[in-house]
C-alpha positions as CSV (number, residue, x, y, z in Angstrom):
1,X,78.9,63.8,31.3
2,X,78.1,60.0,31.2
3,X,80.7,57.8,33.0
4,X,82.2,54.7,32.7
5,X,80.7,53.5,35.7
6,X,77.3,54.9,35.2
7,X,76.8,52.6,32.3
8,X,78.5,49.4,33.6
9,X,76.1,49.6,36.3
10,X,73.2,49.7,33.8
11,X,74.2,47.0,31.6
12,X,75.4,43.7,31.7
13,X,78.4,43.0,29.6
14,X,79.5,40.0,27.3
15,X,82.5,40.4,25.0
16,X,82.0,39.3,21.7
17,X,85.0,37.8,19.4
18,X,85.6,38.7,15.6
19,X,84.8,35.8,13.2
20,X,87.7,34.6,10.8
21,X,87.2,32.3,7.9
22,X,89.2,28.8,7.8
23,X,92.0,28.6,5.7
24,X,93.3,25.6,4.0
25,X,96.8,24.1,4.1
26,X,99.8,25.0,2.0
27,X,101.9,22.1,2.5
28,X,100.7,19.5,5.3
29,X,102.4,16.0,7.0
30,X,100.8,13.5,8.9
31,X,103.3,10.6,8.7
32,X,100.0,8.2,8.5
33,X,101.7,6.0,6.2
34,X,105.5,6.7,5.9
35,X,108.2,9.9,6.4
36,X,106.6,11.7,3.6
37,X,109.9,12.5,1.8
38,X,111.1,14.2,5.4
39,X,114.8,13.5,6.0
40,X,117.3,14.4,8.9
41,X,119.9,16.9,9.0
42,X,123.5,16.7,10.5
43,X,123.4,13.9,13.6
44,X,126.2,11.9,11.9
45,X,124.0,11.0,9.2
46,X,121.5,8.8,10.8
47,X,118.3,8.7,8.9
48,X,114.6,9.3,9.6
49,X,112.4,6.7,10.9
50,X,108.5,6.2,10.7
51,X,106.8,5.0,13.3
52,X,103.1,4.5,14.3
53,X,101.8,8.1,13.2
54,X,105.5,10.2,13.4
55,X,108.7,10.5,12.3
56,X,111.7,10.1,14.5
57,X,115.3,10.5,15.0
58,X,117.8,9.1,17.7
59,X,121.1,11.2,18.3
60,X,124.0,9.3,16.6
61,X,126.7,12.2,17.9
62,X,127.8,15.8,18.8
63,X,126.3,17.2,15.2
64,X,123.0,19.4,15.3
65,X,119.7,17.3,14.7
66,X,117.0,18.5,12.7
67,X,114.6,17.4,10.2
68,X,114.0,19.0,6.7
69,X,111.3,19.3,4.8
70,X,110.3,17.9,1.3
71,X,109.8,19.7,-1.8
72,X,106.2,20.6,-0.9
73,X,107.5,23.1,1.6
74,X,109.8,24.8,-0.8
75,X,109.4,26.8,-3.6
76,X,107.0,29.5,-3.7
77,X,105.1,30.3,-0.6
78,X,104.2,34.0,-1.1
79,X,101.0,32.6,0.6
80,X,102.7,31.7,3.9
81,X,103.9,35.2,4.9
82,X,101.7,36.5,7.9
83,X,100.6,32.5,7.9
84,X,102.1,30.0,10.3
85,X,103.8,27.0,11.1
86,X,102.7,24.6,12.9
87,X,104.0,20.9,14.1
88,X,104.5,18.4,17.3
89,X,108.2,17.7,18.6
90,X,108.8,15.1,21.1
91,X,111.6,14.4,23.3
92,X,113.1,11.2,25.4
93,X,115.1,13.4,27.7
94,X,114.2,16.0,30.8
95,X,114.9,18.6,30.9
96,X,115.3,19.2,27.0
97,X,118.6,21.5,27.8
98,X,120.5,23.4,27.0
99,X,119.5,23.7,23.6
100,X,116.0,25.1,22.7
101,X,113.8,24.1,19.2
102,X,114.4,26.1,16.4
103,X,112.7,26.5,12.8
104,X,115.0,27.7,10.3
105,X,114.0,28.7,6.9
106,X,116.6,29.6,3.6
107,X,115.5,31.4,0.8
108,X,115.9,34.2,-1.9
109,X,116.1,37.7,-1.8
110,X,116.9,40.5,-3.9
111,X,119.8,41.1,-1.6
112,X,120.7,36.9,-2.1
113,X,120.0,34.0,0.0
114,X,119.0,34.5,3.6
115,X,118.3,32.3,6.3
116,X,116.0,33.3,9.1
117,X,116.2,31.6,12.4
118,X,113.8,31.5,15.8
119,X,114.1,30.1,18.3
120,X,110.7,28.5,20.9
121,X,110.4,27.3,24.3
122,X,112.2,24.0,25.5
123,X,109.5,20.9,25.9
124,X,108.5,20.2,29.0
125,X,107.8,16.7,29.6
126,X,109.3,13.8,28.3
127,X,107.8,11.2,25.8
128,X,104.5,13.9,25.4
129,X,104.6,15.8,22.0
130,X,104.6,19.6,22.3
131,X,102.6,21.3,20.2
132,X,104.4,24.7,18.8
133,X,102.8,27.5,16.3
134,X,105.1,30.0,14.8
135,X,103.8,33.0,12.6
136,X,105.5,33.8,9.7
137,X,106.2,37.6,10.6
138,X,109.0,40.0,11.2
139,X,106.7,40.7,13.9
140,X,108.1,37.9,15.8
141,X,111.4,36.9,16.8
142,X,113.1,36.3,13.9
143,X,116.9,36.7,13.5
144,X,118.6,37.1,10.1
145,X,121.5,33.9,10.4
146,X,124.8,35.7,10.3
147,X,123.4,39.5,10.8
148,X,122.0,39.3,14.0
149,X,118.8,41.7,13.0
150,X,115.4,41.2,12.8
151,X,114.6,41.1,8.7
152,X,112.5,43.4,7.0
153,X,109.0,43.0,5.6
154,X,109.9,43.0,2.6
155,X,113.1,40.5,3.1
156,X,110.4,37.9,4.7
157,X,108.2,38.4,1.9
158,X,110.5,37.9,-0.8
159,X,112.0,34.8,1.4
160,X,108.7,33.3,1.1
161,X,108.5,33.7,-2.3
162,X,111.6,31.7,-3.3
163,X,111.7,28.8,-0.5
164,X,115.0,26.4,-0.7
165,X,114.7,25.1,3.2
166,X,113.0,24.2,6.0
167,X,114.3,22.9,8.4
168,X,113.0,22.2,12.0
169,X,116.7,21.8,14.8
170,X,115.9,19.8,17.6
171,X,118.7,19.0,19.7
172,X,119.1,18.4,23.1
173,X,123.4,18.0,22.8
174,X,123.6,17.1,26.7
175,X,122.2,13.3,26.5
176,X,123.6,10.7,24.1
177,X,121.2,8.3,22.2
178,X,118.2,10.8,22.8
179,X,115.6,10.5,20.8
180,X,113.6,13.4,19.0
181,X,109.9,13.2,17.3
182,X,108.0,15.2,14.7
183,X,104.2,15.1,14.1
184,X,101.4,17.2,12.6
185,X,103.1,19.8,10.6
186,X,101.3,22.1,8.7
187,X,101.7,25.3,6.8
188,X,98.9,27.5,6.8
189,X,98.8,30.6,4.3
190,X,98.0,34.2,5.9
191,X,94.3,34.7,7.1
192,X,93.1,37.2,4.0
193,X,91.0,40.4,3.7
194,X,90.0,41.2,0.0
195,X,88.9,44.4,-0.9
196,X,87.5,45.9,-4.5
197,X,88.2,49.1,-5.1
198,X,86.1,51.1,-8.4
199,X,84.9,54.2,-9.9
200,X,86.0,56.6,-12.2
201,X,88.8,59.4,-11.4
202,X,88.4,60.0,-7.8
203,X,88.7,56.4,-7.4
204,X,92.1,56.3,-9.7
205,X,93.6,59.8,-8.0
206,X,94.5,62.8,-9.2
207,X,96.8,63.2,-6.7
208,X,100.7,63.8,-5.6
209,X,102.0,61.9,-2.8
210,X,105.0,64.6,-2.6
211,X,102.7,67.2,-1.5
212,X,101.6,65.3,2.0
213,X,103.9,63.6,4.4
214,X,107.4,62.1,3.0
215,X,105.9,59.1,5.4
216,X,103.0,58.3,2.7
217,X,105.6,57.4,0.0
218,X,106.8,54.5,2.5
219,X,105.9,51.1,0.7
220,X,103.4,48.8,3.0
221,X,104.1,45.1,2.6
222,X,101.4,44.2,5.2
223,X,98.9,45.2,1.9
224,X,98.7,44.0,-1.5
225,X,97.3,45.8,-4.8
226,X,96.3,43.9,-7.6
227,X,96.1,47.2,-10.0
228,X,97.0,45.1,-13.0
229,X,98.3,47.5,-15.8
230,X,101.1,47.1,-17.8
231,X,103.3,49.4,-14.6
232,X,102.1,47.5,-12.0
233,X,100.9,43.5,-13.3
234,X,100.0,41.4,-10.8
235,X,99.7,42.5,-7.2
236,X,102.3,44.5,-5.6
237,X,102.7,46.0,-2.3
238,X,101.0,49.3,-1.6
239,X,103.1,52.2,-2.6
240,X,101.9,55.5,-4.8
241,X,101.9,54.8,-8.4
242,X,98.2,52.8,-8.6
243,X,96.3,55.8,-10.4
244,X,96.1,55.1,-13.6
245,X,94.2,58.4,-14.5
246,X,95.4,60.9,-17.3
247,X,96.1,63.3,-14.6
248,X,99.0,61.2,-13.9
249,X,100.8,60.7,-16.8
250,X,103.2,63.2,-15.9
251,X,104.9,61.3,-13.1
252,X,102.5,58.4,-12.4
253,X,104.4,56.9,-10.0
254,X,103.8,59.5,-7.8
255,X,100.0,59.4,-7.8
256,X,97.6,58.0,-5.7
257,X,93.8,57.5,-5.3
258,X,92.2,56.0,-2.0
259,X,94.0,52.9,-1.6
260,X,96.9,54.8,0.5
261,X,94.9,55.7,3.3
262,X,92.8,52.8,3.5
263,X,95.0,50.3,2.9
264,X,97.2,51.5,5.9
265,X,94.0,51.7,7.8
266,X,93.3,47.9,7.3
267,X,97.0,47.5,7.9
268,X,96.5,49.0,11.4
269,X,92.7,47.0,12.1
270,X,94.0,43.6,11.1
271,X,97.5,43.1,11.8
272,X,97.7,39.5,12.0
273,X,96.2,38.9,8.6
274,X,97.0,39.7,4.5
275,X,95.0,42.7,3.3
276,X,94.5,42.6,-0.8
277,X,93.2,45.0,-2.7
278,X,91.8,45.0,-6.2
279,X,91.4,48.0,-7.7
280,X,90.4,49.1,-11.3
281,X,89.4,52.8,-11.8
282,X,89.0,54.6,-15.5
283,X,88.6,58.4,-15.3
284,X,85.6,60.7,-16.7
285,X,83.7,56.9,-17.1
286,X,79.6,57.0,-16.6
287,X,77.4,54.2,-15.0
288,X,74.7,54.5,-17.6
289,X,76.5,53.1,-20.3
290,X,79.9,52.1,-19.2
291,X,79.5,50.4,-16.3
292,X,76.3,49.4,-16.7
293,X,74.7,45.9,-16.4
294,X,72.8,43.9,-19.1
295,X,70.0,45.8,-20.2
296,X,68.1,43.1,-21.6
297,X,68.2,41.5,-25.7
298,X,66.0,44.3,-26.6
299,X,67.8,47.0,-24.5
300,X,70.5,49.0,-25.4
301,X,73.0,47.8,-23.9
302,X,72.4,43.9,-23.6
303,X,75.4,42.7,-23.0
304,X,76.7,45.4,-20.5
305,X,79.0,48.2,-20.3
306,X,82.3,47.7,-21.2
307,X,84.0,48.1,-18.2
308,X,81.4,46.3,-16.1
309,X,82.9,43.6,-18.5
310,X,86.3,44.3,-17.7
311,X,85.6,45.0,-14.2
312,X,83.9,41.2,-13.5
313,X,87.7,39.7,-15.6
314,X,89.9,42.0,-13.6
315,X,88.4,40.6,-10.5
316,X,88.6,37.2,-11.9
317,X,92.1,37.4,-13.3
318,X,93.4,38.7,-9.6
319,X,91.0,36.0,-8.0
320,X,92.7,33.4,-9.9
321,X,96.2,34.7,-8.9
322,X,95.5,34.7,-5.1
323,X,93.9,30.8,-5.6
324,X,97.5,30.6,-7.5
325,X,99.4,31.3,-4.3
326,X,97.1,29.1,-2.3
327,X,94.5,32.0,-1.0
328,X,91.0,30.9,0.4
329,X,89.0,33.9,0.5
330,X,86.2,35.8,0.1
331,X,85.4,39.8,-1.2
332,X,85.1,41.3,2.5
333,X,83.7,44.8,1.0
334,X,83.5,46.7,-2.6
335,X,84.2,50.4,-2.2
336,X,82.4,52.6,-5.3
337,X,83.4,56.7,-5.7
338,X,81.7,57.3,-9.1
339,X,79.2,59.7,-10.1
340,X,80.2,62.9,-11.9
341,X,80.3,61.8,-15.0
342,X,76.3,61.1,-14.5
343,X,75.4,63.8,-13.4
344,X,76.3,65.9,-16.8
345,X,73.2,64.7,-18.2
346,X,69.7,64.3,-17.0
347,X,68.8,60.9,-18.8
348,X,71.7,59.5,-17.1
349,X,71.1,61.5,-13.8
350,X,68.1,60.1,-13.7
351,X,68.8,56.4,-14.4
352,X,71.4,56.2,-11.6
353,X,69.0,54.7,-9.0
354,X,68.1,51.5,-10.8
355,X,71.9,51.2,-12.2
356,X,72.9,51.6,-9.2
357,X,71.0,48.8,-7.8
358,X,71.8,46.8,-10.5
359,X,75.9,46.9,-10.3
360,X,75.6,46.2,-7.0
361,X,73.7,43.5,-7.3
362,X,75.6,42.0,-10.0
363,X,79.0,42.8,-8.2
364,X,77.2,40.7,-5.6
365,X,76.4,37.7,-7.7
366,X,79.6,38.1,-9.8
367,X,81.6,37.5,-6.3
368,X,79.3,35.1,-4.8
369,X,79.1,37.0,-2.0
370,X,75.1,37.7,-1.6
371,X,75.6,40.0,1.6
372,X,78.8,41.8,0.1
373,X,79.4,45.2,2.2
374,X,79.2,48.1,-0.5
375,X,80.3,51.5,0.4
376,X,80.0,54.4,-1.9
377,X,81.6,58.2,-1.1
378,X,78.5,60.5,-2.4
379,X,80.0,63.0,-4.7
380,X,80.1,66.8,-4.0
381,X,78.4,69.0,-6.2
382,X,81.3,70.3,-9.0
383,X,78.2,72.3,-10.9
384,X,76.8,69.3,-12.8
385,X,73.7,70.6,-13.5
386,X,72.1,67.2,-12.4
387,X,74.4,66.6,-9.6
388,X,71.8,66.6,-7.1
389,X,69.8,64.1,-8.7
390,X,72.7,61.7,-8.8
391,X,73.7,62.3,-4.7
392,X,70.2,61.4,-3.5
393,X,70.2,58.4,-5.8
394,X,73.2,57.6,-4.0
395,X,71.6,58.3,-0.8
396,X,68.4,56.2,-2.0
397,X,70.0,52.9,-3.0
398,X,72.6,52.8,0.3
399,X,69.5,53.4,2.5
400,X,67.1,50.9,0.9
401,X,69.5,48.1,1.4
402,X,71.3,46.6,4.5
403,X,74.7,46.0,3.3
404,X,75.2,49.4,1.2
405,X,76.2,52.3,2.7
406,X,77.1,55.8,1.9
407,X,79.6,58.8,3.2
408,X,79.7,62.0,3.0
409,X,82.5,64.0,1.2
410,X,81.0,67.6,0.4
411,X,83.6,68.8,3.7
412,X,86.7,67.3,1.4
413,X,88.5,70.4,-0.6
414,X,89.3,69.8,-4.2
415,X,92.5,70.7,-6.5
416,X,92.5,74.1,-8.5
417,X,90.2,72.2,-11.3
418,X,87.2,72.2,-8.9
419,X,86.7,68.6,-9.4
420,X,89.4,66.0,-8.0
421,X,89.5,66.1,-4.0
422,X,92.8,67.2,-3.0
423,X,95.9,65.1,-1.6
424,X,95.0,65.5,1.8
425,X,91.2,64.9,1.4
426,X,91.8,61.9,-0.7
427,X,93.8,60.8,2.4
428,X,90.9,61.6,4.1
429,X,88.8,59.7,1.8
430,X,90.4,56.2,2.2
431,X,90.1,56.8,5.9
432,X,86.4,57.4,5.5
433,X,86.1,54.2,3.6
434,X,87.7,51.8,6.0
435,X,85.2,53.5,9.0
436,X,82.1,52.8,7.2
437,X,83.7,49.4,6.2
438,X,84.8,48.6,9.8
439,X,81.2,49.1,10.7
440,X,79.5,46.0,8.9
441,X,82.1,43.8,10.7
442,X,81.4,42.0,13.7
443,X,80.8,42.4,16.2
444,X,78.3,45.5,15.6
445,X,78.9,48.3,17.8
446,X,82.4,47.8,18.5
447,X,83.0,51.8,18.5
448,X,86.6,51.4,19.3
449,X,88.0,48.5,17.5
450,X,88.9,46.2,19.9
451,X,87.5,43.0,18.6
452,X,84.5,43.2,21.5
453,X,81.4,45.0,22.2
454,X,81.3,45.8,25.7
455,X,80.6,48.7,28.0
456,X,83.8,51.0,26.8
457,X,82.2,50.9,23.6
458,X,79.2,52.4,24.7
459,X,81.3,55.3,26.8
460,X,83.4,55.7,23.5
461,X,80.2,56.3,21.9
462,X,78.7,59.0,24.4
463,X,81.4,60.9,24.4
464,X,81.9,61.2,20.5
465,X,78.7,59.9,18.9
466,X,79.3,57.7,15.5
467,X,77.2,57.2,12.4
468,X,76.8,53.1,13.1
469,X,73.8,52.2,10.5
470,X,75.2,54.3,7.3
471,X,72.0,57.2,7.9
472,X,74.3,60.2,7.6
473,X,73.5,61.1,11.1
474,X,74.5,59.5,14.4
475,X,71.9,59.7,17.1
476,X,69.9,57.4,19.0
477,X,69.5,54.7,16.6
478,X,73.3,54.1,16.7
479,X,74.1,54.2,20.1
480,X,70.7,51.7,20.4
481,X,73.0,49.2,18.0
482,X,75.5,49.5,20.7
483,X,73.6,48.5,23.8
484,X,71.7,45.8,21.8
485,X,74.9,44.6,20.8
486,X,76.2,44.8,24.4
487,X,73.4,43.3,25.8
488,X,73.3,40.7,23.0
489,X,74.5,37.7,25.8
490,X,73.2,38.8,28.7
């Protein structure tokens, strides 16, 4: 058995830290040339005054002082939940007690308006701004006004829909004629993860969430599915009911394809950001003329398949929605189960390599993403009497190219028709997906998902060995991605 120690004294270990994307503002105020429509909030009525680069107050009497924001803050802000906060506060008096800052925020619900409250740490000095950053989570210390509870996801993210107030409280109440400063506010959506999700029907679900776990029915708010039917327009938080396959007709709201599990996985990887999916799925669909790309003017199919068609303006329609709520983003992987349908035939059987390579390429292109991760589940062998033909295509294209990578799913039962994979198994399935996601991400090697490739990583790995570089096996080539990565600094 290879320990801990044994390794750490062969290697030389630098952490590594996960790389997030820049997001731009929702709503920003740098009071360079005036108040910026900011006005003040009880404190006997005395107004807001600009100064050289910030706003101030001075505390006219007894009455809570705070500053409220313009109409640029209010509204919708769907894009600010998980997001944050940020802004200066300056005070004339120390110690700034006994009252603390505060950011207060009003909005609507289903259940009506609701104000949520929190309260942050006194300023320390006087005269010296403070620099405060408060996320936008019921992770935090939030306190629905009047209830005395923390709210719910889905109370903060239906707040942040419907915006009426903002308000930032900054009273000291012990000193009179104290003055109080605001600078540098900013309101920054949530960091994002987007996510296509396509195929044909193991990819829309053929499944019944009552037959797992009561727990999988639970809606997630931390994830979003753009699924975009007439059920579900736009995108809604994850929940069963995103099949969409005729296999579901009979209680579709109860049916589910991948998305559960790997949403809920992403959920658990990335807690601090927005996870998005965007998923469109059609059952018993082929790649060789339905998905397919352009073929050429003289081909037969020179303007492509109809749902590569449909596919490139679903992505686009729930692309422009997310720019709509103030998004910056990129596609952070496209995950592909499709295949059966291919392998009925042997002209399409054997065209799947070079479509293949095509849709991913064009996918690629269409995204503007030229290293786009792309993971494929290979699909068991229902009979198809070319079904072999189409798995080592699979195998083929997700070998020859970096940033493609394949799974196996030949372990995964099926349902009594011998085709669908069953509810647990599709469980399994999203699982499988977010693995070989998690494995493009940096930094390489992290084994156990804590944001670092160090020396536990490579113990994590001994002891249960993991298919790193998408091969189908794991052996010596994946634990060497974990000591160059953990020697990467040294």
């Amino acid at each position: 058995m290879v320990s801990k120690q044994m390794i750490q004294r062969c290697l030389s270990i630098v952490g590594a830290a996960l790389a997030v994307p820049a997001c731009g503002q929702l709503a920003q105020s740098d009071f360079d040339s005036g108040a910026e429509g900011w006005t003040s909030g009880g404190n006997g009525g005395a107004s807001v005054q600009h100064l050289s680069g910030y706003i101030e107050q001075e505390d006219a009497d007894a009455a809570e002082m705070s500053f409220i924001a313009p109409a640029s803050y209010l509204g919708d802000m769907s894009a600010g939940y998980r997001g944050r906060l940020s802004f200066e506060l300056m005070s004339s008096e120390q110690p700034f007690a006994p009252s603390r800052p505060e950011v207060r925020i009003t909005g609507n619900t289903s259940g009506g308006a609701m104000t949520l409250s929190i309260q942050l740490q006194t300023m320390y000095r006087a005269n010296a701004f403070s620099s405060y950053s408060v996320k936008l989570v019921e992770s935090q210390p939030w306190v629905v006004v009047g209830e005395s509870r923390a709210p719910t996801a889905g109370e903060f993210r239906e707040l942040m829909g419907s915006v009426t107030e903002l308000r930032i409280v900054a009273d000291a109440g012990t000193v009179p004629d104290d003055m109080i400063a605001l600078d540098s506010v900013r309101l920054d959506p949530a960091k994002v993860r987007v996510y296509i999700l396509a195929g044909q029907s193991n990819m829309c679900g053929c499944d019944d969430v009552r037959n797992v776990a009561a727990s999988w029915q639970d809606v997630v708010d931390d994830v979003m599915v753009y699924w975009g039917n007439d059920a579900m327009p736009g995108f809604m938080p994850l929940a069963p009911g995103t099949s969409g396959a005729s296999c579901s007709n009979s209680a579709p709201q109860f049916y589910f394809g991948p998305e559960l599990a790997f949403g809920r996985e992403l959920a658990a990887l990335y807690p601090d950001d927005q996870c998005l999916l965007i998923k469109f799925a059609v059952g018993g669909t082929d790649l060789f003329a339905l998905w397919t790309t352009p073929t050429g003017p003289n081909g037969e199919f020179p303007d492509g398949g109809p749902l590569w068609i449909q596919l490139k303006q679903h992505i686009d329609d729930a692309r422009a929605d997310l720019a709509a709520m103030g998004y910056e983003h990129q596609i952070d992987g496209f995950l592909w189960m499709q295949g059966e349908s291919d392998a009925d035939k042997q002209y399409r059987a054997n065209a799947y390599n070079s479509k293949l390579t095509n849709f991913i390429a064009s996918m690629r292109e269409h995204t503007g993403r030229a290293d786009m991760p792309f993971v494929l589940g290979r699909i068991r062998n229902a009979g198809q009497p070319h079904a072999q033909k189409v798995r080592d295509a699979q195998v083929a294209v997700a070998d020859a190219d970096p940033n493609t990578c394949w799974f196996d799913t030949d372990d995964l039962p099926w349902l009594q028709d011998g085709i669908h994979y069953d509810e647990p198994s599709m469980l399994i399935l999203g699982q499988r997906f977010a693995d070989k996601l998690h494995g493009f991400l940096p930094p390489l090697g992290d084994v156990n998902r804590d944001g670092r490739a160090d020396v536990d990583d490579l113990y994590e790995w001994t002891q249960g060995p993991v298919d790193l570089n998408c091969d189908g096996v794991a052996n010596q080539a994946d634990m060497d991605i974990v000591i160059s990565s953990v020697r990467a600094d040294e």
